[in-house]
N, C-alpha and C positions, 0 to 999 in steps of 0.2 A: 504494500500500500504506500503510495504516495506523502510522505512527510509533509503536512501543516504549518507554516511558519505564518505566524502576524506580519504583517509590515503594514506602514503605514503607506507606501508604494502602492498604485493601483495594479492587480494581479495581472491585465490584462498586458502589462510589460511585458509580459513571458509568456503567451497565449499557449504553446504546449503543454506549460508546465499547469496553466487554469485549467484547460480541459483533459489534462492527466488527473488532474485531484477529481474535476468534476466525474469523469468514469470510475473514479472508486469507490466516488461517494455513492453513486448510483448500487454501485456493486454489491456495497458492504450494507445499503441502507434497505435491501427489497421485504428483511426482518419488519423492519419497523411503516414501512409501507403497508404491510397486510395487516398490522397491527392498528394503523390507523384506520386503515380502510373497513373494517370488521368492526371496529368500533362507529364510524360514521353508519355504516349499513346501520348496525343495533339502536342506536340512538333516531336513526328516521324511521324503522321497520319494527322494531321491537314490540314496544308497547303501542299495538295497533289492531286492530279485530282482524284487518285481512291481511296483514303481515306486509311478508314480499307483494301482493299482488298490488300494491299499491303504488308501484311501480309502473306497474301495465294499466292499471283502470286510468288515470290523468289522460293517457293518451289515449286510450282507445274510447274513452267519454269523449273527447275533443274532434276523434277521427269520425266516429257515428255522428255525431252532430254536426259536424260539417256536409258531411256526403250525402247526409238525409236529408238538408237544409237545400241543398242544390236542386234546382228544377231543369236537369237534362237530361235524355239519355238514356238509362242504362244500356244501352249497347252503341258502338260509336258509329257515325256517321259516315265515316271516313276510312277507306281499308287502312287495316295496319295500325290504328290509333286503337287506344285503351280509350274507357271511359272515361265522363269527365273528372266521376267519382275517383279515380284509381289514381288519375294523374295528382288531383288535391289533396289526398290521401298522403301520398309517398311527399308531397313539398312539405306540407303540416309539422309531420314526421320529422322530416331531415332540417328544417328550420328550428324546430322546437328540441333538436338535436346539439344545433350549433346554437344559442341562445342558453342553454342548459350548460352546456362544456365552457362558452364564456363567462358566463355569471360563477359556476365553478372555481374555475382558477383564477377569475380577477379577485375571488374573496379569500387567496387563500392570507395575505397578509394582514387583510381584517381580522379572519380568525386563529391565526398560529401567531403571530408576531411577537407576542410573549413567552408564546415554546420556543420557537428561535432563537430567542435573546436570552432568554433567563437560565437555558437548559441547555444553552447551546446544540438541541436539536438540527442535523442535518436536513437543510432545505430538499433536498433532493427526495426524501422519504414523506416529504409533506406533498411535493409537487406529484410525484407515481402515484402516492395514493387517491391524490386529485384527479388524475391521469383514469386510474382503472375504476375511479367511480364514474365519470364523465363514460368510461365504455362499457361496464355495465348497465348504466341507464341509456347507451345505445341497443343492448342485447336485447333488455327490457320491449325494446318498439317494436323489436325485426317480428317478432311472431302476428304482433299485429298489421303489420304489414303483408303478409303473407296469408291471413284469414281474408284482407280487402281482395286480393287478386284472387282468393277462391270463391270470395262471394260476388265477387263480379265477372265468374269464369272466363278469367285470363288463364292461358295455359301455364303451367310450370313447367319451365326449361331450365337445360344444367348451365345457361349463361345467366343464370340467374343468382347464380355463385360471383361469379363477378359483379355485379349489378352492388352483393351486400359488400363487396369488398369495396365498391367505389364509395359507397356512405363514410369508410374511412374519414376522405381528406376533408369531407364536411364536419367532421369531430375534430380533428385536427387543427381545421381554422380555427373552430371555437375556443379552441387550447389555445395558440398560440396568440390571439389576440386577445385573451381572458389573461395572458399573463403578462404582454406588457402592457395591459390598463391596470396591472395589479398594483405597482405602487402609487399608482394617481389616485386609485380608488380606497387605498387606505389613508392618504393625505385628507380627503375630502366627502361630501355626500352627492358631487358634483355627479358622479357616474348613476349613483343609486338612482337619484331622481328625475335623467337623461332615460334608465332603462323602459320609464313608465310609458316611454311614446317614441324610444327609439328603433327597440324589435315592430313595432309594427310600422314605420316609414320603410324600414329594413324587407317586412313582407310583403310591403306594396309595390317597392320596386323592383321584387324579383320576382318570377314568376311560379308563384306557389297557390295562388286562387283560379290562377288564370294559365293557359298555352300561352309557352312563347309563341312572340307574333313574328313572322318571318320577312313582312315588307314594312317601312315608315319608317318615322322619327324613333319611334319607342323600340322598335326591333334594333335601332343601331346601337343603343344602352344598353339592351340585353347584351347582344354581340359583345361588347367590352364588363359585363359587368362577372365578376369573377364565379361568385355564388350561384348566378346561372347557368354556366358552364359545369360548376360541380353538380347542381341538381339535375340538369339536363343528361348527363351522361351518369349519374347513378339511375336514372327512370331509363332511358334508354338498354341500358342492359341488363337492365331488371325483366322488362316486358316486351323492347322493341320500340318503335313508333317516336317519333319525333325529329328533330334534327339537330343534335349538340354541335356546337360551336368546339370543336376540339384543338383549333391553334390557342382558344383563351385557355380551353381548361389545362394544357401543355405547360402554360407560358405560368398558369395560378400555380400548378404543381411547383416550379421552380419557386416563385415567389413563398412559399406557403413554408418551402423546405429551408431559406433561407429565414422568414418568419421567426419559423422554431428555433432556429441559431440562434437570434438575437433576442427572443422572450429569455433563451437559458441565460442568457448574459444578462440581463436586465436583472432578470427575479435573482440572480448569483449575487450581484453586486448590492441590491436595496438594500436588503434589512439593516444594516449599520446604520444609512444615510438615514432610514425612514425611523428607526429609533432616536436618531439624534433631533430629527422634524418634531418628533410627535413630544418627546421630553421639553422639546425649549419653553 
């Protein structure tokens, strides 16, 4: 394991030698990850009548009241297209995927900031267990996702394995941008009270109620907007039907991979500054 030295010197002077410490810490900490992780599960799931299933009702309350709400349809119009139910269905889902994974890891210096500091708890076993709750509560959705396309007999194909792999980098967003608002959002309640009316400008201008449009003004927004590129090609190879923008969702992939470099760097370096913020 990589020896620990204090310096008052910023770590990043030696960037191998920060991302050598940071893979140990990783390494040595996946103990204390499960440990937290298992404790958060107990603490939301525990003391509750339907337990775990409380996980899946949120969403699958939210997916039937949407799709029931809708007046079109049930079978499409158009060869090769899914419903309209199916398509609003799988955005819901994967938006309320990436919304969930943000608010996740932007709280985690709200909530540890004192195990951090007082305990000198390794950030790393706070951010994985933030990590594998965010993909639990993705696990949580896939089944309901998978009852929509049987109740609205879409057929099930084995490319449909990739369709759940592509929901990935929509979690992943939610990561990576939930952890570098994390120290803004433990500064302030500036983020808290943006969340109340930001997710939803967020799912009006992607298209999660609505097909993407393929000609106009508002098709050219999709075309660049990142989020539609990632839903569009998780629904596309889920079911088929549509037309992903695949040079955006290419170009988001990189961005997204680079993202995660820089939230690790950000959440690495806070905690000291933001303890020194929050004491003055």
């Amino acid at each position: 394991m990589t020896k620990t030295v204090n310096s008052a010197f910023s770590p990043l002077l030696d960037p191998r030698r920060f991302f050598a410490e940071t893979r140990d810490q990783c390494r040595h900490s996946t103990g204390l990850a499960r440990m937290l992780l298992r404790a958060r599960l107990a603490q939301l799931y525990r003391y509750s009548s339907l337990g775990l299933l409380w996980a899946v009702v949120p969403t699958l309350a939210i997916t039937v009241g949407v799709t029931l709400s809708l007046h079109a349809p049930t079978q499409p119009t158009t060869p090769g297209e899914v419903p309209l139910q199916v398509h609003v269905a799988f955005g819901v889902v994967l938006m309320q995927t990436f919304v969930e994974a943000f608010n996740g890891q932007r709280s985690i210096f709200d909530l540890h900031l004192q195990l951090l500091q007082r305990m000198k708890f390794p950030l790393e076993a706070v951010v994985m267990a933030q990590i594998a709750e965010s993909g639990f509560n993705l696990l949580a959705k896939l089944p309901v996702l998978l009852l929509v396309l049987v109740f609205f007999g879409v057929p099930l194909e084995a490319q449909m394995l990739l369709g759940l792999l592509a929901c990935v980098p929509v979690l992943l967003a939610g990561i990576a941008l939930g952890a570098l608002a994390a120290p803004i959002s433990a500064l302030g309640k500036d983020i808290d009270r943006a969340m109340a009316f930001v997710p939803w400008l967020v799912f009006l201008a992607t298209p999660v109620f609505y097909r993407t449009p393929e000609v106009g003004p508002w098709a050219w927004l999709q075309a660049i907007n990142p989020l539609t590129a990632l839903l569009d090609v998780a629904r596309y190879l889920s079911y088929g039907g549509g037309s992903p923008h695949w040079s955006t969702f290419w170009v988001t992939l990189v961005a997204l991979a680079l993202c995660l470099l820089l939230s690790l760097v950000v959440c690495k370096l806070a905690p000291p500054r933001l303890a020194e913020r929050l004491s003055a």
